[in-house]
N, C-alpha and C positions, 0 to 999 in steps of 0.2 A: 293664673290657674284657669284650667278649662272646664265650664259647667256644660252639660247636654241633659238638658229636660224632657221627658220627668225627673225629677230630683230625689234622691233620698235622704236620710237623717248623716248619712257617712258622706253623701257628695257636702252637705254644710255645714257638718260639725267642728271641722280644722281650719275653716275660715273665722280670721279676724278683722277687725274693725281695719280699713286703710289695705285690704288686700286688693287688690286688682283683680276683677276678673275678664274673661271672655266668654259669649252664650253663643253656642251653636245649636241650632233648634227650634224646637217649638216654643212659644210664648203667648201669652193673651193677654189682651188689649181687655181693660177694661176701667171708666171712669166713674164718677156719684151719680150716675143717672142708672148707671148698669149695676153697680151696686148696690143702689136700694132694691131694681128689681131681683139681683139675685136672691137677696134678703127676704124677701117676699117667700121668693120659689122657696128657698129654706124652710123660713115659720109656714108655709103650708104644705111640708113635708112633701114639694112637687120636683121631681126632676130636674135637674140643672142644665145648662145649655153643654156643660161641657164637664169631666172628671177633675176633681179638685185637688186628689192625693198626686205630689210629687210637682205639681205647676208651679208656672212665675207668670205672676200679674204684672203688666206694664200700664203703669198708670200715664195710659197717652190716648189726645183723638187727632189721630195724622189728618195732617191734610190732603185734599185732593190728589192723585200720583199723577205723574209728568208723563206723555206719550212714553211706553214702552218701559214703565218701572210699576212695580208692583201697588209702589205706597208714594206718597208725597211726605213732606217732612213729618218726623216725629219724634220729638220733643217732649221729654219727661212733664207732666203737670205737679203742681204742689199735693203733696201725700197728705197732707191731715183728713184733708175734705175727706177720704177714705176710710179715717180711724174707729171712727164708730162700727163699723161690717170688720174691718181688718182681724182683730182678734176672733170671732168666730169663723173667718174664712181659714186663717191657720190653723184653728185646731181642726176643721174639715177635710186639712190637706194640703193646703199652699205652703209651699217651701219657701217657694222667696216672693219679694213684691221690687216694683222698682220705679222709683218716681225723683222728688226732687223736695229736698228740706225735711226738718227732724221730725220725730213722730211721736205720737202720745203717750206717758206711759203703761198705758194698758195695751198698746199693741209692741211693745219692748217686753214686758211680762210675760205676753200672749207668745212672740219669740223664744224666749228664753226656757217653759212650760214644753212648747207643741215643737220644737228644737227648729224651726225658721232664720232667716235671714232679710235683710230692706238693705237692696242696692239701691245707689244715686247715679244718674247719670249726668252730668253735663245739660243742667241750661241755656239754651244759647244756640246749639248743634243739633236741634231739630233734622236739618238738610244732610249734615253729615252721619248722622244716626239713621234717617229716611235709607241710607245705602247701602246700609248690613240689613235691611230686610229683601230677602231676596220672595217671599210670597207670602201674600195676604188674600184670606179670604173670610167670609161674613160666618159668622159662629148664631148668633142670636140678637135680638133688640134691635134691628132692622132701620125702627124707625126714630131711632135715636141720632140716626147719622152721624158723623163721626163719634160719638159715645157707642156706635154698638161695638159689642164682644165678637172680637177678629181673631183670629188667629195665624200669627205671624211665624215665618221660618225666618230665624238672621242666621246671619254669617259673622262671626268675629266682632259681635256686638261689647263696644266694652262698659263695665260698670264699674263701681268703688264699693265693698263695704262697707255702710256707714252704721249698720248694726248686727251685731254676731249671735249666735245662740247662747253667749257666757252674758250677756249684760249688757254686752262694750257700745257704747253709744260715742260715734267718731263727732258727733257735732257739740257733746259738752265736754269729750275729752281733748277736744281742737282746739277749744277756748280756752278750758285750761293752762294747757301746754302754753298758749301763745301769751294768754295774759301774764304769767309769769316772768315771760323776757322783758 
């Protein structure tokens, strides 16, 4: 299926756990250093670098880009570190997030409540991921260097469902499934 961001509650309500997607669009970059400060701007009722309804968070800090490419590799980082911001950032507006490993139950509730999604990408494929972003440019946090908030346009970027707006959690229904055989 194809997502184009901003997202609404109908672009990820028919999405299940193990669905495939593709993201054409906008996306933003953002890790624990740029989350605590958006957290901040929040609790002081201040302006945000960027609009929150209808986004996808890509929890990544690429690396340096190669003469004549926008971004250098980039490679999902592990989601927890994020859990703590995650549930008030959905109920703000973030549709989807996208990172790498399970996530809290309160940011599964917080999906389920503010009707979200948490794609996984592929650890590993940093470089091959770096090449569905076709432009990146600095949003806010500056001096966070790779942690600041970028905003990325991919092309045919793919993810996995690993959590749906009904519950469905793909990494303890995976285990399931497999412990059983």
């Amino acid at each position: 299926m194809k997502l184009r961001p901003p997202l609404t509650t109908s672009d990820v309500s028919d999405l299940r756990i193990g669905d495939k997607v593709i993201i054409d669009g906008p996306i933003y970059t953002a890790r624990d250093a740029a989350h605590k400060r958006l957290f901040e701007l929040i609790e002081a009722k201040k302006d945000l670098p960027f609009p929150l309804d209808g986004q996808v968070i890509y929890y990544v800090g690429p690396t340096p880009p190669r003469p004549g490419r926008p971004i250098g590799a980039a490679g999902p980082t592990t989601s927890y570190r994020m859990d703590t911001y995650t549930p008030t950032l959905i109920e703000l507006g973030i549709k989807a997030t996208i990172g790498k490993g399970p996530r809290a139950p309160e940011v599964i509730e917080a999906m389920k409540r503010f009707k979200a999604v948490y794609l996984v990408a592929i650890g590993g494929t940093g470089a091959l991921l770096g090449r569905r972003v076709v432009k990146s440019e600095s949003v806010a946090f500056e001096d966070l260097g790779t942690e600041a908030i970028r905003r990325l346009t991919v092309k045919d970027f793919p993810a996995i469902v690993a959590n749906d707006v009904s519950g469905g959690d793909l990494f303890t229904e995976a285990v399931a499934t497999y412990a059983q055989r």
